[in-house]
Residue, then its C-alpha position, 0 to 999 in steps of 0.5 A: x495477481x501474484x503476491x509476494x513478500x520477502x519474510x527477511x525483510x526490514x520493511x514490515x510484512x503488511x506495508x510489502x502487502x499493501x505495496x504489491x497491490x498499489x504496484x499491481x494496480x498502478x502496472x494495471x494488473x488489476x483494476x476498479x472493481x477488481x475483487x482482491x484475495x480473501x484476508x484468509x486465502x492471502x494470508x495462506x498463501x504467503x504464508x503470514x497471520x491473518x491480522x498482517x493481510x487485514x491491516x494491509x488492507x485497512x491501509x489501502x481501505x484508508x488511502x481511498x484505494x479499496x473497499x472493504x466490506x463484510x461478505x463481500x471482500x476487498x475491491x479495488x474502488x472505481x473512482x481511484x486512479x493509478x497517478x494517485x496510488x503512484x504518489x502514495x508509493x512514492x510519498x512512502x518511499x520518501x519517508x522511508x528514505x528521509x527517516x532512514x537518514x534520520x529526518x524528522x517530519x517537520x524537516x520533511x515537511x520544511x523539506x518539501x516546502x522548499x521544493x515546492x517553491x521551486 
């Protein structure tokens, strides 16, 4: 899997990271079981801190996409299915995009109420 962030960016490094694993996995360039790159050699290789990888992969930990284990490292868990990283990605997609227009989240919340009627 090949990683990459754009260090000029607004969007903070660790959601870019967090962004290209859920993207690799939903374009099915890795899978369940799947062993992710070290925190260190990630972190090396696109040139950010430790701490950026190691919250990245927290995220993706709390979002049910990974497992992160002592000695064993991050693996992309077998009961994860890529619809659900795809809906994730989109939900961040629109926060990102209602905050930018300056919505709070009881408007995006009443917003998707709305829609949902529908």
């Amino acid at each position: 899997m090949l990683m990459r962030v754009d260090h000029g960016s607004s969007t903070p490094l660790g959601e870019q990271i967090a962004a290209s694993v859920r993207g690799a996995f939903m374009r099915g360039e890795i899978a369940a079981g799947d062993r992710l790159p070290s925190a260190r050699a990630l972190a090396e290789s696109i040139d950010v801190n430790l701490h950026t990888v190691l919250r990245a992969y927290a995220v993706l930990r709390d979002e049910g996409l990974i497992d992160l284990r002592r000695g064993r490292g991050a693996v992309i868990r077998a009961d994860t299915n890529s619809a659900h990283a795809g809906l994730t990605e989109a939900a961040r997609a629109f926060v990102a995009e209602a905050r930018r227009l300056g919505l709070d989240t009881d408007q995006m919340i009443d917003m998707i109420k709305e829609i949902s009627k529908k």
